[in-house]
C-alpha positions in Angstrom: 97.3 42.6 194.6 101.1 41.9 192.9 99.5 39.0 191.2 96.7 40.9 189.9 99.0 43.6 188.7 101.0 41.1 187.0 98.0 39.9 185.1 96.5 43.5 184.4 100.3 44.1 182.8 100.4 41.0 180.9 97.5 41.3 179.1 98.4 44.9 178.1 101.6 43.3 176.7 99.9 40.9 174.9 97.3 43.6 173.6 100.1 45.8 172.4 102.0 43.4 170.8 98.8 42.6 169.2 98.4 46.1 167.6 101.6 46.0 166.6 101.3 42.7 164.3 97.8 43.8 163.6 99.7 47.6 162.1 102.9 45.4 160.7 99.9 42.9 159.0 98.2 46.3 157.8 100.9 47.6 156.1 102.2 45.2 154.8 99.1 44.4 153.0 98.5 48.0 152.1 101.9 47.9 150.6 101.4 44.6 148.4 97.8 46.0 147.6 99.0 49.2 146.0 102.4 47.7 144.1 100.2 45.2 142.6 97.7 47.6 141.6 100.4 49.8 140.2 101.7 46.9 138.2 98.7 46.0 136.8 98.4 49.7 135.8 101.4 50.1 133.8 100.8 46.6 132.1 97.6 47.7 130.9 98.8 51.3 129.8 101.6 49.8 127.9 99.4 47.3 126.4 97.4 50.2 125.4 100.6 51.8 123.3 101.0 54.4 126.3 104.8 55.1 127.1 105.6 55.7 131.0 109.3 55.6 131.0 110.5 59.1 131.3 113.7 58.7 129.9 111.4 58.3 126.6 110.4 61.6 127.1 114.2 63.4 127.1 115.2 65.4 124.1 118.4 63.4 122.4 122.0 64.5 124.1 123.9 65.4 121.0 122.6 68.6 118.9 125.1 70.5 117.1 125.6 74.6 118.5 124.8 75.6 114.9 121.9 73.8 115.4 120.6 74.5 118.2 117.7 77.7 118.8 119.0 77.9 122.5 123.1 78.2 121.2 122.3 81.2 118.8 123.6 84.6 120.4 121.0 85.7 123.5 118.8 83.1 122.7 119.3 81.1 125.9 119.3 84.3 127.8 116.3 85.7 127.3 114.0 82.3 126.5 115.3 80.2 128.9 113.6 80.2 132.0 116.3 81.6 135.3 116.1 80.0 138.4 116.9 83.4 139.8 114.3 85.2 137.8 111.3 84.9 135.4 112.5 87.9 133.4 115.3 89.8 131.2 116.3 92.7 130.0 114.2 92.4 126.7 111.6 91.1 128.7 111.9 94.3 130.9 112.6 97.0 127.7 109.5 95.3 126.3 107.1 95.8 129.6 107.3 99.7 128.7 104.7 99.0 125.4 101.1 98.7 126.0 100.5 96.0 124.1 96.9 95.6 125.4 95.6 99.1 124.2 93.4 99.5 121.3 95.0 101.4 118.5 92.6 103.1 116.3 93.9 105.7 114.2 97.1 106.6 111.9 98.6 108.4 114.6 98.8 106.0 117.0 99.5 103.3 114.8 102.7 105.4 113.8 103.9 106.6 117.6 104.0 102.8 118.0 105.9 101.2 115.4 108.5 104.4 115.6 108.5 103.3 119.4 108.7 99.5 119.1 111.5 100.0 115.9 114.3 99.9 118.8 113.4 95.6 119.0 113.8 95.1 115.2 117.6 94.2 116.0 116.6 91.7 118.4 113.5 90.2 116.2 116.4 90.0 113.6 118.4 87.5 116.1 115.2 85.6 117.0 114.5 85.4 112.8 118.3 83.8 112.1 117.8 81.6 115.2 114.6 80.6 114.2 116.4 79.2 110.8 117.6 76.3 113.2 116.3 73.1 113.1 116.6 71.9 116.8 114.8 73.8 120.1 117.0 72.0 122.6 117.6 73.9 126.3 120.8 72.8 128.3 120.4 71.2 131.9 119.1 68.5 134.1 116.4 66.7 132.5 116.3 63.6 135.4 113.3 65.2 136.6 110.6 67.1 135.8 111.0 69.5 139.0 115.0 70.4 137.8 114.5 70.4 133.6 114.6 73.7 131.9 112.0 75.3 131.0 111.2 78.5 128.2 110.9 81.6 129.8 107.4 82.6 129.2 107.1 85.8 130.4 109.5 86.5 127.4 107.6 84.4 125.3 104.2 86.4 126.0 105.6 90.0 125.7 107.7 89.1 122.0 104.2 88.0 121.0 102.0 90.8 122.1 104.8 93.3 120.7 104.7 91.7 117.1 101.1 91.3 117.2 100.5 95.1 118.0 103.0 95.7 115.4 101.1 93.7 112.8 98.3 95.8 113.4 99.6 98.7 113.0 101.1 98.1 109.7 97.1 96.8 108.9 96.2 100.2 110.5 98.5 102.0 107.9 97.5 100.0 104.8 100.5 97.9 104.6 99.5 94.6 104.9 103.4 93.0 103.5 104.8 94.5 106.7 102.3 93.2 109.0 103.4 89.7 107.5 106.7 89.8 108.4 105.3 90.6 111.5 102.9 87.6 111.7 105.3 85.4 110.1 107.8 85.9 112.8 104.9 85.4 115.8 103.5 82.0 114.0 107.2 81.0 114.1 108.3 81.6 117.4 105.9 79.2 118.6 108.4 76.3 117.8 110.5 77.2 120.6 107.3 76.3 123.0 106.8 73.0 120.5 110.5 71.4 121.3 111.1 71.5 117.7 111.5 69.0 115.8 111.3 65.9 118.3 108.8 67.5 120.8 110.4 66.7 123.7 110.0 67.4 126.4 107.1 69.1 126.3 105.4 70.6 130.1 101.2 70.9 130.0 102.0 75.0 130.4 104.2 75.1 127.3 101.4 73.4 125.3 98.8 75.5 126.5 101.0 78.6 126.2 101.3 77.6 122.6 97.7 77.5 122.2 97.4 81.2 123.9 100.1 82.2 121.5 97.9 80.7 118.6 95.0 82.0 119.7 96.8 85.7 119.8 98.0 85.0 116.1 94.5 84.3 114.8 93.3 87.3 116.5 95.7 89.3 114.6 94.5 87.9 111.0 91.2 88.1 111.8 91.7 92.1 112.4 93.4 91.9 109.5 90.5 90.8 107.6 88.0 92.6 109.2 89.6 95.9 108.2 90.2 94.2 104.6 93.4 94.8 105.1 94.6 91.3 103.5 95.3 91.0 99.8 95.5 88.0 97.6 99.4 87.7 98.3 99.5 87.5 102.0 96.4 85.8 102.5 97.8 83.0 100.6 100.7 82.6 102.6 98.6 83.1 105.7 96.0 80.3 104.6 99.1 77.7 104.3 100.4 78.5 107.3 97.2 78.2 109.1 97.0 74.7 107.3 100.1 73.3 109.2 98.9 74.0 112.7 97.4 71.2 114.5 97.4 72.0 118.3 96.0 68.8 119.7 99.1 66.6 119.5 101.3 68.8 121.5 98.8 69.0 124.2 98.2 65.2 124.3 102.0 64.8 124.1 102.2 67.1 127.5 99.8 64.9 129.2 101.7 62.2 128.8 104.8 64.0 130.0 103.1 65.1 132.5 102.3 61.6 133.8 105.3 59.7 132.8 107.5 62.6 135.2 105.0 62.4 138.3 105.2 59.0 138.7 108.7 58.6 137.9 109.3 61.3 140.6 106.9 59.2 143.2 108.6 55.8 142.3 111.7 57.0 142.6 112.2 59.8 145.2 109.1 60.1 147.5 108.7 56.5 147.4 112.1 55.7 148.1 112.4 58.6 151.0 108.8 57.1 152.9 110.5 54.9 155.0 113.1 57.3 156.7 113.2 59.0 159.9 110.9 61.7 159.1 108.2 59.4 157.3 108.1 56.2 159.7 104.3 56.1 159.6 104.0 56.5 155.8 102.4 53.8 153.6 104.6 53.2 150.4 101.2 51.5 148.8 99.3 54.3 149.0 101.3 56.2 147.0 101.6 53.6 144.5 97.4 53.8 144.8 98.0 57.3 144.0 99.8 57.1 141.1 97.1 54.1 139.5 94.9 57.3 140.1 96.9 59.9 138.4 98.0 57.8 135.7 93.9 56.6 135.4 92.8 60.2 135.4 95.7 61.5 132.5 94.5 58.4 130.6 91.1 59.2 130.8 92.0 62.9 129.3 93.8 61.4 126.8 90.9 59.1 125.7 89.1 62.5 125.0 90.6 63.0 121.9 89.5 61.0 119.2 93.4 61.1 116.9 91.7 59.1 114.0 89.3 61.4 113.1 91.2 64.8 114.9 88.3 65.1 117.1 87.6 66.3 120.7 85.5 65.0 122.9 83.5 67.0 125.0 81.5 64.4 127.2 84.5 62.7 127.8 86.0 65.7 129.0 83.6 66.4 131.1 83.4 62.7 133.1 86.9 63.5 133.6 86.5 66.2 135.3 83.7 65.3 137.5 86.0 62.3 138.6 88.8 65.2 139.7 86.2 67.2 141.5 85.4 63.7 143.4 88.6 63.7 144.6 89.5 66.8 145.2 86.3 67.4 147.3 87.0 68.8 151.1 86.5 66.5 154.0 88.4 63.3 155.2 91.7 62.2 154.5 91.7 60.4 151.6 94.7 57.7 150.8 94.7 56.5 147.7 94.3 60.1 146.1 95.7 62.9 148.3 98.5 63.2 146.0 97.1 62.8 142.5 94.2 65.6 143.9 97.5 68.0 143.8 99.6 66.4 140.5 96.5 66.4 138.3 95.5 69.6 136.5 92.0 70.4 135.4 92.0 69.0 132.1 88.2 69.9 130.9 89.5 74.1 131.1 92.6 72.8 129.1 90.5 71.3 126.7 87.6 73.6 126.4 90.9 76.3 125.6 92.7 73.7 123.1 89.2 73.1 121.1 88.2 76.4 121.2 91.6 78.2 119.9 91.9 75.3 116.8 87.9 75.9 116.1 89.5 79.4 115.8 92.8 78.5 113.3 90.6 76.3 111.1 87.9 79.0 111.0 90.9 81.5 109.9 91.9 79.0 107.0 88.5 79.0 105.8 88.1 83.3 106.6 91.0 83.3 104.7 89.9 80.9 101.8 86.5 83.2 101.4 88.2 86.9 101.3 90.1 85.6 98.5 87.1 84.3 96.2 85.6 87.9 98.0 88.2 89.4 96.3 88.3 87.8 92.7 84.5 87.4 92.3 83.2 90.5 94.2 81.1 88.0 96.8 81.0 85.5 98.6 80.1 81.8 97.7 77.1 80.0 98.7 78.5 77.3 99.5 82.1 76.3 101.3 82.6 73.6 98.5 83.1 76.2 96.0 86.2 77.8 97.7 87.7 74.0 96.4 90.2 73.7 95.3 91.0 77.1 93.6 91.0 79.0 97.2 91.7 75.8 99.9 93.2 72.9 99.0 90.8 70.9 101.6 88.3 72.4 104.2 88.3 71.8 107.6 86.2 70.2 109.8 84.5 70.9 113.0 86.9 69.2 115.4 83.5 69.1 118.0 81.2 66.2 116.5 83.7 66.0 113.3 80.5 67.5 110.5 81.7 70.4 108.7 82.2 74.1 110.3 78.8 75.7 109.3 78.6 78.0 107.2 75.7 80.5 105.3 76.0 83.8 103.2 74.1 86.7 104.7 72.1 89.5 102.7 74.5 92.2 104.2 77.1 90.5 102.1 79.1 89.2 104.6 79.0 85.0 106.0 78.4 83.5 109.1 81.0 80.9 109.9 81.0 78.4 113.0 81.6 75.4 115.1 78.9 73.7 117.3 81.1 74.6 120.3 81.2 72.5 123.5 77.7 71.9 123.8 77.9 69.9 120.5 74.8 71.6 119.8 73.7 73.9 116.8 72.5 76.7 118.4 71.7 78.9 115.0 75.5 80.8 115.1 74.0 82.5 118.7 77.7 83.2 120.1 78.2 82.1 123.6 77.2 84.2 126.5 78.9 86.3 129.1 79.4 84.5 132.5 78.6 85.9 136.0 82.0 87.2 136.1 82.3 89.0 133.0 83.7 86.6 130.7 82.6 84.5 128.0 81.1 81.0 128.7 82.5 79.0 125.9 80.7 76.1 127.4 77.1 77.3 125.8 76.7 78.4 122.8 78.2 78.4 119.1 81.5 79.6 118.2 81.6 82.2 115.5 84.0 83.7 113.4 83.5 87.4 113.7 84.0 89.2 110.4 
């Protein structure tokens, strides 16, 4: 019976020990598999052009005070994001204003610009600091998680406020006012750019500047709709629809984006797997999951065609059918658990981005056609009559690349549109409402409404 025992327990040692080479083996091999994979990777992205270094993507050290946007009196204060809270007290004295309500008569119109007359001090600041050339934010820029960010909520109620104040000013017939007021909105986006260098620049600054954009096309278009725009203003409003290009600064933020996750998994939860309270964790699947993330941000990239200034839909939308993959519910999944958290949905971002530039070059060319309107008493037949007397160069379709379409109507107004995201000419049938209310930019074309 002892001998037997003595067997029985032997062979349990010799099983366990077994395991245990058989785990060591495992890992090991699961940690070789995903550094080399990794490695191969980066080689090909940086083959590619593509930078992954985040140090490449820290604003330069030395900017002079004078400057510097964020050095300017209350600047930093009320734009620069507070660990301690998301607002300030002109973000709070602007909450009052209803920036969201409809204003449809003189009266109104007045009430409000009396009202809102109390922030023309602190527009003046944000004018003189606007006059400086760099958008630089002190702090800790070694991370993504622990760099400063703009305060946004500031951001968003500054913008609403001047936009409600530029229609007002349309309201009462005084369309140099509403301008100034424009001017100033169009200008503030910079801060969200990282003027002049663009770095760093976060996924929700981009796409906050392409919310902000989309607010300060809204704007003109009332503007025009009311014919409140004369030849002066829309002029100015034409060139400075001409310098916005969104796409860069998102593209820019996606490879931020990537370049500060995976320097955050290489160098602090990689470096952290192998301590007390991660004994069990495999470094190579987290080197798998940064091949994926940095695959994934690639592939979004891809979707923009920069030769030609084009996005892609279809591209777009393989993308995102390779997140939902891995995103999808069930078992635990190694080699993308973490990039299913670290990777944003980029077809939404891009359907926004496409959508809200469609929007800006249909403005130029709005813009272009109220002013032959306006010295010929019609509008053209074609767009290549606006050339060059009214637009220096017209647009194109940033879907498919063709020109924005474009027909006269017999009321005497135009119809003006993109293909949309369908890349399909659907007549200048705007796109529908979805099941929750909204509109479904997917279907559809988009129109300029005038």
């Amino acid at each position: 019976m002892n001998v037997k025992f003595k067997t029985i327990f032997f062979w349990v040692i010799i099983v366990l020990l077994s395991l245990g080479v058989l785990a060591s083996l495992f890992y090991a091999e699961e940690d070789w598999r995903g550094k080399r994979a990794w490695e191969n990777c980066k080689r090909e992205l940086e083959t590619k052009g593509e930078v992954l270094d985040w140090n490449a993507y820290v604003p330069p050290p030395m900017v002079r005070d004078d400057q510097n946007f964020f050095k300017a009196p209350k600047m930093a204060e009320w734009f620069v994001k507070n660990s301690q809270s998301l607002t300030n007290e002109l973000a709070e004295r602007l909450r009052n204003a209803d920036t969201t309500a409809t204003i449809t008569n003189e009266i109104a119109a007045t009430k409000y610009l009396i009202w809102s007359d109390q922030f023309q001090p602190d527009f003046k600041l944000i004018r003189d600091a606007l006059k400086r050339p760099y958008m630089r934010m002190d702090g800790d820029y070694s991370q993504t998680f622990t760099m400063p960010i703009p305060n946004f909520v500031t951001v968003r109620a500054v913008s609403q406020t001047l936009a409600q104040r530029a229609k007002c000013y349309l309201l009462l017939d005084q369309p140099e006012k509403a301008l100034n007021e424009l001017t100033l909105l169009n200008d503030s986006r910079r801060l969200l750019e990282a003027a002049p260098t663009g770095k760093p620049m976060t996924l929700v600054a981009a796409m906050i500047n392409v919310a902000v954009t989309g607010l300060y096309t809204e704007t003109i278009a009332n503007g025009l709709q009311k014919r409140a725009w004369q030849e002066p203003q829309l002029a100015v409003i034409e060139k400075q629809l001409e310098q916005i290009n969104l796409i860069p600064f998102v593209i820019e933020a996606i490879r931020e984006e990537r370049a500060g996750h995976c320097h955050f998994i290489e160098t602090d939860a990689i470096a952290k797997i192998k301590d007390v309270k991660h004994p069990n964790m495999i470094r190579g699947w987290f080197y798998q999951n940064l091949v994926t993330i940095a695959r994934l941000n690639q592939e979004a990239i891809d979707s923009v065609d920069f030769t030609n200034n084009l996005i892609l839909p279809e591209r777009a939308n393989d993308v995102q059918r390779e997140q939902n993959a891995i995103e999808k519910p069930g078992f635990f999944r190694p080699y993308t658990f973490f990039a299913a958290i670290a990777v944003p949905s980029f077809t939404k971002a891009f359907q926004t981005l496409a959508r809200n530039q469609t929007m800006v070059n249909e403005a130029q060319i709005a813009c272009a056609l109220e002013r032959y309107h306006l010295a010929h008493g019609e509008y053209p037949d074609t767009l290549d009559m606006l050339v060059p007397q009214f637009i220096e160069k017209l647009p194109h379709d940033i879907i498919g690349g063709d020109s924005l379409i474009y027909h006269s109507t017999v009321d005497g107004k135009f119809l003006l549109y993109s293909v949309g995201w369908n890349e399909k000419d659907d007549g200048g049938i705007e796109s529908p409402q979805n099941k929750n209310g909204g509109t479904d930019y997917t279907r559809g074309d988009w129109v300029w409404k005038n």
